[in-house]
C-alpha positions, 0 to 999 in steps of 0.5 A, spaced: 248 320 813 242 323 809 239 317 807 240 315 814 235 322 816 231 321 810 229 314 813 228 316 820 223 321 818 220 317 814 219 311 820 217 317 825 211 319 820 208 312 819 208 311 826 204 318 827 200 317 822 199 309 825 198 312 832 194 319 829 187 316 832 189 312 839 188 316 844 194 318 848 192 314 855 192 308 851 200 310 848 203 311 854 200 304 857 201 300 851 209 303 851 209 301 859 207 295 857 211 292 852 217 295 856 216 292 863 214 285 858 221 286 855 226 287 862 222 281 865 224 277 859 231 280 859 231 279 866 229 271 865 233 270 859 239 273 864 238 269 870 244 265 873 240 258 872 237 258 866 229 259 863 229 252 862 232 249 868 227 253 872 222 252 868 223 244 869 224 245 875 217 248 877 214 242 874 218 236 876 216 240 884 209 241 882 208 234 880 211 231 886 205 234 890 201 229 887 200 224 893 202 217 888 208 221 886 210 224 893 209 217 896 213 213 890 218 217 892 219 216 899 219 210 897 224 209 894 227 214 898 227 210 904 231 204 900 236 209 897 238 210 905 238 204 908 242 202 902 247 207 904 247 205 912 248 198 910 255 200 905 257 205 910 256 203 917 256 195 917 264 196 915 265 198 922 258 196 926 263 191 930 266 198 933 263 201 939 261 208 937 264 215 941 258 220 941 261 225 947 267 227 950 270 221 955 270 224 962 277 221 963 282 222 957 285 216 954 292 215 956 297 215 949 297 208 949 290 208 948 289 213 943 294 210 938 291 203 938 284 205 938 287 209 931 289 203 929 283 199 930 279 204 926 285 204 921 284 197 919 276 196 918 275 196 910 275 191 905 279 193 901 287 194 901 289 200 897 297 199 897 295 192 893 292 197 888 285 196 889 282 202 888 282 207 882 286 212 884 284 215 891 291 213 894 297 215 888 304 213 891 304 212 900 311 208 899 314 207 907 320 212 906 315 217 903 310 216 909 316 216 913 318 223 910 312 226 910 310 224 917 317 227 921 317 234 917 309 235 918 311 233 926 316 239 925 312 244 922 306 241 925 303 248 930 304 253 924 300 257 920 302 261 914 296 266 917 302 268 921 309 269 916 313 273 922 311 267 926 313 261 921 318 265 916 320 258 913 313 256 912 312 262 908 318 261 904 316 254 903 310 256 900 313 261 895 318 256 892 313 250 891 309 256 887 315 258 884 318 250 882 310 249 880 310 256 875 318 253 872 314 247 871 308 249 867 313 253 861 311 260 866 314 266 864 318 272 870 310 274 871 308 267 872 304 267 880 300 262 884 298 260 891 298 253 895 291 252 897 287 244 900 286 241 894 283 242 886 276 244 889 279 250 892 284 252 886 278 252 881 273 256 886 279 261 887 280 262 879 273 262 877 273 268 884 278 271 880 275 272 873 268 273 876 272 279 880 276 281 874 270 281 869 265 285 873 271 290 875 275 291 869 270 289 864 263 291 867 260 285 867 255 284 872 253 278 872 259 274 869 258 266 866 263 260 866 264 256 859 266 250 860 266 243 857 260 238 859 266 232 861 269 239 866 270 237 873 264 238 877 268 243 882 266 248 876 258 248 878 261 249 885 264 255 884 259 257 880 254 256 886 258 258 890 259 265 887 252 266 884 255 266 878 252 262 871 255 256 868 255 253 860 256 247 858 258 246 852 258 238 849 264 234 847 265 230 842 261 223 842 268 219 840 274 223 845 270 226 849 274 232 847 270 239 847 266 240 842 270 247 840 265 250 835 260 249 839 264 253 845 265 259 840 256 259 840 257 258 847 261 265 848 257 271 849 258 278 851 257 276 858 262 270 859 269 271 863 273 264 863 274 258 858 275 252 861 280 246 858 281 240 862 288 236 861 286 231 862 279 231 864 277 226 870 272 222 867 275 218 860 282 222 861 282 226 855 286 232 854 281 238 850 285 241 844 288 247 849 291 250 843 284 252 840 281 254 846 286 258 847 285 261 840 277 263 842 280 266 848 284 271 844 280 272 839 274 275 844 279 277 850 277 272 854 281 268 860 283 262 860 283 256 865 286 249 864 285 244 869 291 239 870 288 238 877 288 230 877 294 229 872 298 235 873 304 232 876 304 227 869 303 232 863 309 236 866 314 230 865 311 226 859 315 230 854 322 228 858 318 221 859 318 220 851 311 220 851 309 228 848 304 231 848 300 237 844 302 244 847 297 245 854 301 249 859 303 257 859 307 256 852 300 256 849 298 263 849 292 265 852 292 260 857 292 264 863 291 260 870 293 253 870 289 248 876 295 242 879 294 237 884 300 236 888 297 232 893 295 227 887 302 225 882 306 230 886 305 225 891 305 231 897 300 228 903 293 230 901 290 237 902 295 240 897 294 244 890 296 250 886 293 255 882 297 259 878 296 264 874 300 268 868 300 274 871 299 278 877 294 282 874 289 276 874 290 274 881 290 280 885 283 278 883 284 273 888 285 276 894 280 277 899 281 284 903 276 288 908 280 293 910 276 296 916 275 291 920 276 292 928 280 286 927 285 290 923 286 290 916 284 283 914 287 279 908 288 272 906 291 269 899 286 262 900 279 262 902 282 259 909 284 264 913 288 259 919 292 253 914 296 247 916 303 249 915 305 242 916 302 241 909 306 246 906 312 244 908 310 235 905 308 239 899 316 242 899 319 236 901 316 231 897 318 236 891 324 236 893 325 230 895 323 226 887 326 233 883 325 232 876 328 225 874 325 222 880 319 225 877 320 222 870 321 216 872 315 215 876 311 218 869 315 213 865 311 207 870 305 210 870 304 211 863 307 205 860 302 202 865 296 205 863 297 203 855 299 196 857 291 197 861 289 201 854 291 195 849 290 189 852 282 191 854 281 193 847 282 185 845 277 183 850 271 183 846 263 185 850 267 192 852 270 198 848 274 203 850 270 210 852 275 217 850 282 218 849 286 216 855 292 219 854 295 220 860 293 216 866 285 214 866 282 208 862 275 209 861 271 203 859 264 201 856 260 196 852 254 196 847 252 189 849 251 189 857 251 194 863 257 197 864 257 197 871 254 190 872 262 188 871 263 194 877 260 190 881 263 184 879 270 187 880 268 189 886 268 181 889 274 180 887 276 187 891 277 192 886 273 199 887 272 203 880 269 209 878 262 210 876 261 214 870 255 216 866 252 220 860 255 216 857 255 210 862 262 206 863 267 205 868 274 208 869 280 205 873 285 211 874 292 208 874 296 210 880 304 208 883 301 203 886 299 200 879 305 199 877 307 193 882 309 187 879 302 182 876 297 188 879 296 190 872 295 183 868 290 181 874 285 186 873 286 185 865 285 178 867 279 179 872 276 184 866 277 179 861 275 173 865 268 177 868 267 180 861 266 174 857 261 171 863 256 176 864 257 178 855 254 169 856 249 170 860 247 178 860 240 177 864 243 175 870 248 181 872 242 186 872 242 188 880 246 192 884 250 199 881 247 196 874 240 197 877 242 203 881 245 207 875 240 205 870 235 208 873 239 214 876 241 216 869 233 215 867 230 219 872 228 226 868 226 229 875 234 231 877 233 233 884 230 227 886 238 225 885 239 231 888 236 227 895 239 221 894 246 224 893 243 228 901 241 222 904 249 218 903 252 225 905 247 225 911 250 217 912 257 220 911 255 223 918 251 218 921 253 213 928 249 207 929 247 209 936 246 216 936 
């Protein structure tokens, strides 16, 4: 401690001494100076988007005020529209567009041929496998089901429990069927939502809340692995919050864990792990996220959204994984579709937590409104009960055999996709698909010319980049007898054409992606992306 004196005396003689002919104006301007200089570069450093996002971003805008730019992209721009207007508005071109109200309504008759008539456009047939993922089961006595007990509970709403006490008992024991599920403990706790979007934006709004509340961070930050969903960036966006991302590693594509304990930084309130991610389907080493998070007093998320309801049952299934779930300690919330391989109607998730303390920080509540005292579990206020009650009903419809047996289909199908694709030479085999997504590449040709290919053969794949490949997720429907061995047939047939002459399958999504994923300006896709969500609302005659 004396030393410690010694030495401070010693430094504030120096400084008099350095100081002793500097008149005291100067002293007091150049103490100002340098501490305004230092709260701006803190403040710059500490900012939701960072520096250097910014700082590209003024210069990419700065660049497109150059009139040749400006008029290059505009260009480009007006093909890109009438690319998205040709792959969205000629499939139902042949239909009369409704831009206002009929003055007479239509009788029931009409009303239901008119939905069967829209119904039926499009190229493709889900139910004979064609697309990756988007439809995961839809056999007739399911749809049968879900039909008559959405009928049943169609005018409820959750927001109202003493109107609907049986749709709020519903809910609770699809939470409580999820937690056993997941290896949750008596404190385990949840709540359905609409889908995994608004499961990761509720627990990334519980962590936001819980590190500023708790832990007095006011400007907390998500760390999460590059292959992430990108639900994570909107949460983030949505809730002012700043996101890391960490990179994977080039082979799994898996996060990259020592690179996530440097992202770790005082302000940071959750870690990420997916299980399995979307992209490639590889499942990220939860046990060692896990272990940053005790180390550093952090939550921690695992998104099981996409293949949830699979991992759940591969241990029974015969296919055993590494530990992801509750039984991992340090997990704290756990995102899972049930509208995807629980096979409820679409518009459900659950977002659980392994303790009430966690999601408390989840609630919204303003308790002096006129209105009453507001409170809501969601970020919907009204909810369709009629989709609670699908979700227990298809739960309870499969139980758990019914369940691990579906599992035993779908990953038994998805190693079969797995192995023979890896002896078709001019591809690779892009990730670690363990659950239920093959992700495919090549070194040779344009992975997405052979996406287009598929296509004319009546296949819809994902679309992947950095790196560029190719995903089909394998559902019930690919579990069909021969749907399996066609698509190893087309890859296999398509692939050794396009590795024999490469230069002719350079058009289409091959030409759209490349220069996608070329393009340094970020926004410019930024617009392009606006332009197909515009069309998604576009009528012909309007």
């Amino acid at each position: 401690m004396e030393m410690l004196r010694k030495q401070g005396s010693e430094a504030t003689s120096a400084i008099d001494a350095l100081l002793r002919d500097t008149p005291p104006w100067k002293v007091v301007l150049g103490t100002t100076g340098v501490t305004f200089s230092a709260a701006f570069v803190y403040s710059q450093l500490n900012q939701r988007v960072p520096f250097m996002t910014r700082l590209k971003k003024s210069i990419f805008r700065m660049a497109r005020l150059l009139p040749m730019v400006r008029k290059q992209v505009e260009t480009e721009m007006i093909k890109v529209k009438a690319g998205f207007e040709k792959e969205l508005l000629e499939p139902v071109g042949h239909l009369s567009d409704l831009v206002s109200l009929p003055q007479k309504g239509l009788s029931k008759e009409e009303v239901i041929a008119k939905t069967k008539l829209y119904m039926d456009v499009g190229e493709f047939d889900w139910k004979k496998g064609s697309h990756s993922g988007t439809v995961y089961y839809g056999s007739s006595d399911l749809t049968d089901l879900m039909t008559e007990v959405y009928g049943m509970a169609l005018w409820s709403n959750p927001l109202h429990p003493d109107a609907f006490p049986g749709v709020r008992k519903m809910e609770a024991e699809v939470v409580r069927m999820a937690c056993d599920l997941f290896d949750g403990g008596k404190d385990s706790c949840g709540c359905v939502t609409s889908g995994g979007t608004e499961s990761i934006i509720l627990a990334m709004k519980a962590y936001r809340n819980y590190a500023r509340e708790v832990k007095g961070i006011e400007n907390p930050v998500i760390v999460c692995p590059f292959s992430a969903h990108a639900a994570f960036d909107k949460a983030a966006d949505i809730l002012g919050i700043g996101i890391r991302h960490v990179r994977v590693d080039p082979e799994t594509q898996k996060v990259d864990i020592a690179a996530m304990k440097r992202a770790i930084c005082g302000r940071t309130c959750v870690l990420v792990g997916s299980a399995p991610q979307f992209a490639h389907g590889s499942i990220d080493n939860i046990e060692e996220i896990a272990r940053l998070g005790l180390k550093y007093n952090i939550p921690v998320h695992i998104d099981a959204c996409l293949g949830g309801f699979v991992i759940a049952f591969m241990k029974e299934a015969g296919y055993p994984l590494a530990p992801f779930d509750f039984s991992v300690p340090g997990v704290t919330s756990i995102s899972a579709d049930t509208h995807k391989y629980g096979y409820a109607a679409k518009g459900t998730s659950v977002v659980l937590y392994s303790s009430p303390e966690y999601r408390h920080y989840q609630w919204f509540t303003v308790p002096d409104w006129p209105g009453g005292i507001y409170a809501t579990a969601t970020i919907s206020g009204s909810r369709a009960g009629g989709l609670i009650a699908d979700c227990w009903a298809a739960l309870i419809y499969y139980g758990r055999d019914g369940y691990v047996q579906k599992v035993k289909d779908i990953i038994s199908t998805t190693k079969y996709i797995e192995k023979e694709l890896r002896r078709v030479e001019g591809i690779k085999i892009v990730g670690d698909p363990q659950v239920c997504i093959v992700a495919i590449g090549s070194e040779i040709f344009n992975i997405y010319a052979l996406s287009d290919e598929m296509k004319k053969r009546g296949w819809a794949l994902n679309a992947l980049q950095f790196p560029s490949c190719i995903h089909l997720c394998v559902t019930m429907v690919h579990t069909q007898n021969g749907v399996a061995e066609r698509f190893v047939s087309d890859v296999r047939e398509i692939t050794m054409k396009i590795v024999a002459e490469p230069d002719k399958y350079v058009g289409g999504s091959a030409a759209i992606y490349g220069m996608a994923q070329s393009i340094p300006d970020r926004s410019i896709i930024d617009e392009m992306t606006w332009l197909y969500l515009d069309t998604l609302y576009a009528v012909k005659e309007h």
